[in-house]
ZANUPA-656712 format. One record per residue (C-alpha): residue in one letter; x, y, z. Coordinates in Angstrom, 1 decimal, m for minus. Each point is the difference from the previous one (the first is absolute). Example, Ala and Ser with C-alpha at 12.3 -4.5 7.8 and 13.67 -1.06 7.14 Angstrom:
2
 code      u      v      w
    A   12.3   m4.5    7.8
    S    1.4    3.4   m0.7
REM end
This chain:
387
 code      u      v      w
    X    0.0    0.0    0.0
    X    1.2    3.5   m0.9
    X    0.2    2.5    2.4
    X   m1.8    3.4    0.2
    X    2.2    3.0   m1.3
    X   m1.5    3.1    1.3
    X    0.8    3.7   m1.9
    X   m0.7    1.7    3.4
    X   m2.3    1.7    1.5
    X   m1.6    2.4   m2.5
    X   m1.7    1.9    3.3
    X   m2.8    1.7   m1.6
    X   m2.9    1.8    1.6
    X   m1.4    0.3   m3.2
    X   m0.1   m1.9   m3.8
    X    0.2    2.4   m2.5
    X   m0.7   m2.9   m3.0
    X   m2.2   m3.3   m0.2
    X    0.6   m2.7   m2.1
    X   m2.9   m2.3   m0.7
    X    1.1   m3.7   m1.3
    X   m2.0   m2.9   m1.5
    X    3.1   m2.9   m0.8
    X    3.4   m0.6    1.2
    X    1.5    1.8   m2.9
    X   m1.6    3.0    0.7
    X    1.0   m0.2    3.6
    X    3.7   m0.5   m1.2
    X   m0.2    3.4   m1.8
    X   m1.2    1.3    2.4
    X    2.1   m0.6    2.4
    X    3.0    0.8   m2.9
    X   m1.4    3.3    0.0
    X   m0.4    0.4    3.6
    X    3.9   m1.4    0.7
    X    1.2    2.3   m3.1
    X   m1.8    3.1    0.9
    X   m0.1   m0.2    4.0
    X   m3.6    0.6   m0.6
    X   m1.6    1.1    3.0
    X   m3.3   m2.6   m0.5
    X   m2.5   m2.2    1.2
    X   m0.8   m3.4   m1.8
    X   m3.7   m1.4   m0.6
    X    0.1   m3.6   m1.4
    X   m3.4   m1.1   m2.0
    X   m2.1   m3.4    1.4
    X    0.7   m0.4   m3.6
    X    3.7   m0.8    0.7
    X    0.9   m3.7    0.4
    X    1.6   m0.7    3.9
    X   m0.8    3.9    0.7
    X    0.0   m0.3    3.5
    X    3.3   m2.1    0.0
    X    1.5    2.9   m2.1
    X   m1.0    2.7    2.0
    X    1.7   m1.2    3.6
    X    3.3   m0.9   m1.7
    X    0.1    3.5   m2.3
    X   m0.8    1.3    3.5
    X    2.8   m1.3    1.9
    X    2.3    2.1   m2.5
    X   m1.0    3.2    0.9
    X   m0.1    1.1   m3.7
    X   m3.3    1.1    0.1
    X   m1.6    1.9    3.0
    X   m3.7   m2.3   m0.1
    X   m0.4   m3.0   m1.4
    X   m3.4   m0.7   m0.7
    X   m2.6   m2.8   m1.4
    X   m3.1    1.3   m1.7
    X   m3.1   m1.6    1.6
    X   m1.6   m1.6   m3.0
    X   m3.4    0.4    1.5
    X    0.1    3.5   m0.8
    X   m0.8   m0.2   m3.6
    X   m1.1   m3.8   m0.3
    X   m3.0    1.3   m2.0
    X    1.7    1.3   m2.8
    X    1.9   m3.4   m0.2
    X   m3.1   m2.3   m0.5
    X   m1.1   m1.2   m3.4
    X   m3.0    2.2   m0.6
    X   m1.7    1.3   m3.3
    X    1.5    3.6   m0.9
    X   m3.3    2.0    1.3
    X    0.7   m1.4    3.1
    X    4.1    0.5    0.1
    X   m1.1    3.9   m0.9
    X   m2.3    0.1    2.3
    X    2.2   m1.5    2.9
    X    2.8    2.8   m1.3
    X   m2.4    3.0    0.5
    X   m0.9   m0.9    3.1
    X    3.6   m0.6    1.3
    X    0.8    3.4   m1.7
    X   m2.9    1.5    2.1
    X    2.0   m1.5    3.2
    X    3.4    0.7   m1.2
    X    1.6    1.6    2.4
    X   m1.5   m2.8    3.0
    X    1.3   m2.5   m2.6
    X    3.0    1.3   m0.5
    X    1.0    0.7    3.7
    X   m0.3   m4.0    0.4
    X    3.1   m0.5   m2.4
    X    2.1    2.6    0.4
    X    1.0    2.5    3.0
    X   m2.3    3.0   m1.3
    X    1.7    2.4    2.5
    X    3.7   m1.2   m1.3
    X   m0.1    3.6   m2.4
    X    2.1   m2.0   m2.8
    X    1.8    1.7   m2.2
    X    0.0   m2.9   m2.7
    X   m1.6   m2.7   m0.9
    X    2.0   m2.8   m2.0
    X   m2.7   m2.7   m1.7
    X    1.0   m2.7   m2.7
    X   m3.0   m1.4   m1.1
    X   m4.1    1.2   m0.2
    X   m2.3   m2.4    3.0
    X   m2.7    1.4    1.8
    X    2.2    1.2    2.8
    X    2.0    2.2   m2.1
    X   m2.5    2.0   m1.8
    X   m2.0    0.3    2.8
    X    3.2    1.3    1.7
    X    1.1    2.2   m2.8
    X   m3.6    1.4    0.1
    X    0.6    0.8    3.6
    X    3.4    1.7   m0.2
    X   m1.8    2.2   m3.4
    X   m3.1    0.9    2.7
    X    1.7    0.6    2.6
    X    3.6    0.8   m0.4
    X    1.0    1.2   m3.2
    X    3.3    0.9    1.1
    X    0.6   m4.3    0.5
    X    1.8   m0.2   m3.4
    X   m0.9   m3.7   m2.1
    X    2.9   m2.1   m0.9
    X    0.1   m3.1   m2.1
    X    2.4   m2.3    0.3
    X    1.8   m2.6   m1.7
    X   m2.2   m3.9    0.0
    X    1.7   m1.4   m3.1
    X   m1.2   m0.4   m3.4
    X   m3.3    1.5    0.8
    X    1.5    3.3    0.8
    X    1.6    0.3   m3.4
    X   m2.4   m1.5   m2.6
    X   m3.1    0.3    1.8
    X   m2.1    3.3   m1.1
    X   m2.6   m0.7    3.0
    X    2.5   m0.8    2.7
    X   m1.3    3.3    1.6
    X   m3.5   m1.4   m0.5
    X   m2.9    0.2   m2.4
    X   m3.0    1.3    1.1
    X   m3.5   m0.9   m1.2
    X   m2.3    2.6   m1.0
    X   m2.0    0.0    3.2
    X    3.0   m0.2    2.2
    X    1.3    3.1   m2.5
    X   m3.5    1.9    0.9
    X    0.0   m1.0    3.9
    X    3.4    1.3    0.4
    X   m0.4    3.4   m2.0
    X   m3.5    0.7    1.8
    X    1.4   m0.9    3.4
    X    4.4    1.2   m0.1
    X   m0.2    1.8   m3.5
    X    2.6   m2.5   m0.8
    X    2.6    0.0   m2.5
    X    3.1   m2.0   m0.4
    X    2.0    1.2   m3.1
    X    2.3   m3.6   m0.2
    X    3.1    2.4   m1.5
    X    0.4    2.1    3.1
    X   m0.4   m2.8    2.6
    X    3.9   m0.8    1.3
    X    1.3   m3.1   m0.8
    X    2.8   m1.7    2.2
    X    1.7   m3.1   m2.6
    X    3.0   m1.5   m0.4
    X    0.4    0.4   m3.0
    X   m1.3    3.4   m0.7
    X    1.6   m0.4   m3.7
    X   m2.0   m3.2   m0.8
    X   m2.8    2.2    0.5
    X    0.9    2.6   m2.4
    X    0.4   m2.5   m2.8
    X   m3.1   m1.8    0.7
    X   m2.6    2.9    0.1
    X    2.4    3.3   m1.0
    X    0.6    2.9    2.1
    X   m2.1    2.8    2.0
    X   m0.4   m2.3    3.1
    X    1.6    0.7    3.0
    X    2.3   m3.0    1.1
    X    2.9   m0.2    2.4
    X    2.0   m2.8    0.8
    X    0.3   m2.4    3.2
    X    3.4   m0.7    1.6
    X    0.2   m3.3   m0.4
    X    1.5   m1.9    3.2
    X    0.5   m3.5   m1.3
    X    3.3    0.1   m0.1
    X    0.8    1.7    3.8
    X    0.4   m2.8    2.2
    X   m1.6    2.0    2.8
    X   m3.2    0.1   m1.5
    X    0.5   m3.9   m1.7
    X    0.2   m1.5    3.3
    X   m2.7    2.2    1.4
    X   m2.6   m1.6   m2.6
    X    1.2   m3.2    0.0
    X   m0.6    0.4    4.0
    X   m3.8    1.1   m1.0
    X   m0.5   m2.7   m1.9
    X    1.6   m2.3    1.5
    X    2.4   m1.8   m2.7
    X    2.5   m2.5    0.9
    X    2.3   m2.2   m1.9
    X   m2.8   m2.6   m0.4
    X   m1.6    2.3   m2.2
    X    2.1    0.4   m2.8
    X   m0.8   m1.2   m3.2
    X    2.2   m2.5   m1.3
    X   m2.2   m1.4   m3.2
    X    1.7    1.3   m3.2
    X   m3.7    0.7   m1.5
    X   m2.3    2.6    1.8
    X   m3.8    0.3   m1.5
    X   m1.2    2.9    1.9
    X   m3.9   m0.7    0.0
    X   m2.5    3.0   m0.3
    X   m3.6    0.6    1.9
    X   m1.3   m2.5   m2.9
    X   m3.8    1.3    0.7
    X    0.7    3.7   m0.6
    X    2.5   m0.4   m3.1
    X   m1.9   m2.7   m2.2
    X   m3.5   m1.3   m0.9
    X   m0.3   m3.6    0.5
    X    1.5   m1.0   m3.7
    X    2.8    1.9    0.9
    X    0.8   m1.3    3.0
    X   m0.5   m3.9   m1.0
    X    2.7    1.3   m2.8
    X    2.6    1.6    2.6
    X   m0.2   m3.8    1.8
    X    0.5   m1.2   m3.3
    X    3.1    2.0   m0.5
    X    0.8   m1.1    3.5
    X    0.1   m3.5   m0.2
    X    1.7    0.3   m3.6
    X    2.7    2.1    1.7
    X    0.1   m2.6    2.7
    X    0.7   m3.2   m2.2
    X    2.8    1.8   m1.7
    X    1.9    1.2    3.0
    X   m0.8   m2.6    2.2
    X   m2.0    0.2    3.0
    X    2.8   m0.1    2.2
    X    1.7    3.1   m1.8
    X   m3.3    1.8    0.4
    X   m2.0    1.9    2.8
    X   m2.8    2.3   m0.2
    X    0.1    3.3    2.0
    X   m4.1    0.4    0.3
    X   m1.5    3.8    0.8
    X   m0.9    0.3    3.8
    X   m3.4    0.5   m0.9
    X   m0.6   m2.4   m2.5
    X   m2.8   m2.4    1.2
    X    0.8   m2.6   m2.2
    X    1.3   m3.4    0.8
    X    2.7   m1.3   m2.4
    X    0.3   m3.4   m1.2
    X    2.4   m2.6    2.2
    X    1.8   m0.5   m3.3
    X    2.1    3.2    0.8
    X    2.3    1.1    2.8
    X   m1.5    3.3    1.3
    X    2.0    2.4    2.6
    X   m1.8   m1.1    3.3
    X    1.1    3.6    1.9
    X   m2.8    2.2   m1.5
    X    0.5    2.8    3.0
    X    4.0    1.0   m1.6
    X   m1.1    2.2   m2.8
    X    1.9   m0.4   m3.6
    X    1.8    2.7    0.1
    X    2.0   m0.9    3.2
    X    0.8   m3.7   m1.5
    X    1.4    1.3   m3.0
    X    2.3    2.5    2.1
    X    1.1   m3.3    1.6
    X    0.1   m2.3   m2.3
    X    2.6    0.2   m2.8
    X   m2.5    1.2   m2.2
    X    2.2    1.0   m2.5
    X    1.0   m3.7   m0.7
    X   m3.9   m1.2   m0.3
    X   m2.6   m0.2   m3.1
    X   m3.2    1.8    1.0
    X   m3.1   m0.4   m1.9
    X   m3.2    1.9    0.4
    X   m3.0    2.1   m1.2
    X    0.7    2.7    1.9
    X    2.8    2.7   m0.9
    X   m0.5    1.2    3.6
    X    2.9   m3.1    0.9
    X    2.4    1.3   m2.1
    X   m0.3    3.4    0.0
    X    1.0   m0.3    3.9
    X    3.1   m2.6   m1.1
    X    1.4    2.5   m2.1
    X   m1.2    3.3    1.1
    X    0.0   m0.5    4.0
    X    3.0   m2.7    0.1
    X    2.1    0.8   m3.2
    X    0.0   m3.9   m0.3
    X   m0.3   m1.3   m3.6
    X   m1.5   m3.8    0.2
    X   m1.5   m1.5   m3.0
    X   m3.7    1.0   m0.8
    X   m2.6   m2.1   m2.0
    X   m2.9    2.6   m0.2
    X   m3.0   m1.9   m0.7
    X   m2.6    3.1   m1.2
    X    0.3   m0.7   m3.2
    X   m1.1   m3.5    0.3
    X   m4.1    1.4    1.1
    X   m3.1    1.4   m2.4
    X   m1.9    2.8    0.9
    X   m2.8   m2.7    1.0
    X    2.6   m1.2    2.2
    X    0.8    3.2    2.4
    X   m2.1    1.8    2.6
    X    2.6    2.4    1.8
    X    1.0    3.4   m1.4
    X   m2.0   m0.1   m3.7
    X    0.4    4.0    0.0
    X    4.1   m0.6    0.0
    X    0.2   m2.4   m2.0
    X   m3.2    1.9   m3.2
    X    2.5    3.2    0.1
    X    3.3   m1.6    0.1
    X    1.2    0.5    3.2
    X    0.8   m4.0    1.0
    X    1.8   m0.8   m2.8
    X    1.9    3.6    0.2
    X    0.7   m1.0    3.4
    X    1.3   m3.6   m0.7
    X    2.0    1.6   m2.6
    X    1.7    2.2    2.2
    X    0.6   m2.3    2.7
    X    1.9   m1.9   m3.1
    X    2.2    2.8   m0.9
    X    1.1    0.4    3.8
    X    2.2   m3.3   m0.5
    X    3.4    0.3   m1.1
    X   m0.2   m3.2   m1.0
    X   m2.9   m0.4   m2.1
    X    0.2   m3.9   m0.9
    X   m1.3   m0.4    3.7
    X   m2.9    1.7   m0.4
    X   m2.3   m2.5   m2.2
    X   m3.5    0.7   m1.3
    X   m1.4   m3.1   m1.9
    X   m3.2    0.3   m2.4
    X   m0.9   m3.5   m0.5
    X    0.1   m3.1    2.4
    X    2.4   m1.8   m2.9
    X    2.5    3.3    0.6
    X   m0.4   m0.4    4.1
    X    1.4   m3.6   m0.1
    X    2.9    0.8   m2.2
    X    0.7    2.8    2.9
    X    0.2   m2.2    2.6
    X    2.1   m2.5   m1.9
    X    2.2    2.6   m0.9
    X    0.7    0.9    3.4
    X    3.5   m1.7    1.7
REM end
């Protein structure tokens, strides 16, 4: 077991910034931020946030934060139920009618935050971003980085519907103009290239490589030797539900097994997404430790020396971007219809996926790791290729 490292007692009578965090890599940006920046800020953690509560008493015992905090989900349980859209609107207008009680059950209403740092849209965070617009305009809204989403994704701010358009112009006279928002990336020119200039971007200090704040997360997280990966071949699975119809996903199986019976079983493991519901066949190895998030195996596993294959560019922008690690990539996008794919259709209409996959591409300085097969025939020549 790792041992706490503690950046000190920030001794604060008062936050001047929130961050609000819904998965594990948000919370590691967050906390990049935080350690880069000596932000002076408290930390809400969404019920939406695998092992939240585990999360929040180790970030706690670092002192890097001043509150460490779990969202009760209760609070907005309403909005999370499958209901018709009448209802869902209806359940929204009343909660905007209550907005400050609501709010004042997430967050510390009376903290006077200066910022607010969001990655992605839920409930919580309009509602709270609707809050800090009512009631204190001088709270300034920051996005920051969650991945691909946050590059390729035109409604990663949110896309309203046109009575939640009408409910929020009657009630705040509410406008968000997406180019004047601030944006906190990593990559701040990735951006650019993907969707041009006149936003405002800056970029996050990344940590990764300051041993300090490595053996703080791997404290938090709680990663030990055991955890390493030492399989040669790393699929890293996706939410399945939320990317792909149901032909789509009996095809990524498919693709799967294929990938499988080339390899070998033994030579193979799959990496599965946290919140992925899904119970994968006994026919593949699958990582059994689903509480270490990805990005904190790859920092410890030799990742430059492995073959990663996936759907989602999110797992190797971070390789590349985040760790400056180059492993071999087999991008499988190409592979899936339109019928196939749920997730992001506005990115990928205009452009923006492939824009982003292309970029990712020319980050490598070697670009015969970075493979993007078209046809299943093309795929299996990859992995033979491979040494």
């Amino acid at each position: 077991m790792l041992s706490a490292v503690t950046i000190g007692d920030v001794n604060m009578s008062e936050s001047k910034s929130c961050f609000l965090c819904s998965t594990t890599f948000q919370l590691i940006t967050a906390m990049q931020i935080c350690y880069g920046r000596r932000e002076k800020a408290d930390l809400y953690i969404l019920p939406l946030c695998p092992n939240g509560s585990v999360y929040r008493d180790r970030i706690s015992e670092v002192k890097l934060f001043h509150k460490v905090s779990v969202i009760d989900g209760d609070s907005l349980s309403c909005l999370y139920k499958k209901q018709s859209a009448l209802r869902y609107n209806i359940n929204s207008f009343l909660c905007y009618l209550n907005i400050k009680k609501i709010v004042s059950k997430m967050i510390s209403v009376d903290a006077s935050y200066d910022k607010f740092y969001f990655s992605s849209v839920t409930p919580y965070s309009k509602l709270i971003q609707l809050y800090f617009y009512r009631y204190s305009k001088k709270t300034e809204i920051i996005l920051f980085d969650d991945g691909e989403g946050s590059y390729d994704d035109p409604y990663i701010i949110g896309k309203l519907s046109k009575a939640d358009y009408v409910a929020r112009k009657i009630l705040f006279h509410y406008r968000m103009n997406t180019k004047l928002i601030l944006r906190y990336l990593y990559s701040p020119s990735l951006y650019t290239e993907i969707n041009g200039h006149g936003y405002r971007v800056k970029k996050i200090q990344n940590k990764l490589s300051n041993d300090e704040f490595v053996n703080m997360i791997n404290h938090i997280f709680e990663f030990n030797e055991i955890d390493k990966i030492s399989e040669k071949y790393i699929i890293l699975d996706v939410i399945k539900e939320i990317r792909f119809t149901q032909t789509g996903k009996e095809k990524l199986l498919s693709i799967y097994r294929k990938i499988s019976d080339i390899v070998g079983k033994e030579n193979l493991i799959i990496k599965q997404h946290p919140r992925d519901k899904d119970t994968l066949s006994e026919s593949f190895q699958v990582y059994n430790n689903q509480s270490i998030p990805l990005e904190i195996i790859e920092l410890n596993s030799n990742i430059q020396n492995k073959v990663i294959i996936t759907v989602a560019s999110t797992a190797i922008f971070t390789t590349k971007v985040l760790l400056n690690q180059e492993p071999i990539v087999i991008l499988l996008n190409k592979l899936f219809l339109e019928d196939d794919l749920l997730y992001n259709t506005e990115g990928r209409k205009d452009g923006k996926v492939q824009r982003f996959n292309l970029e990712c591409f020319n980050l490598y300085n070697d670009k015969n790791r970075f493979m993007l097969p078209d046809s299943i025939e093309i795929l299996e020549h990859m992995l033979r290729s491979i040494q």
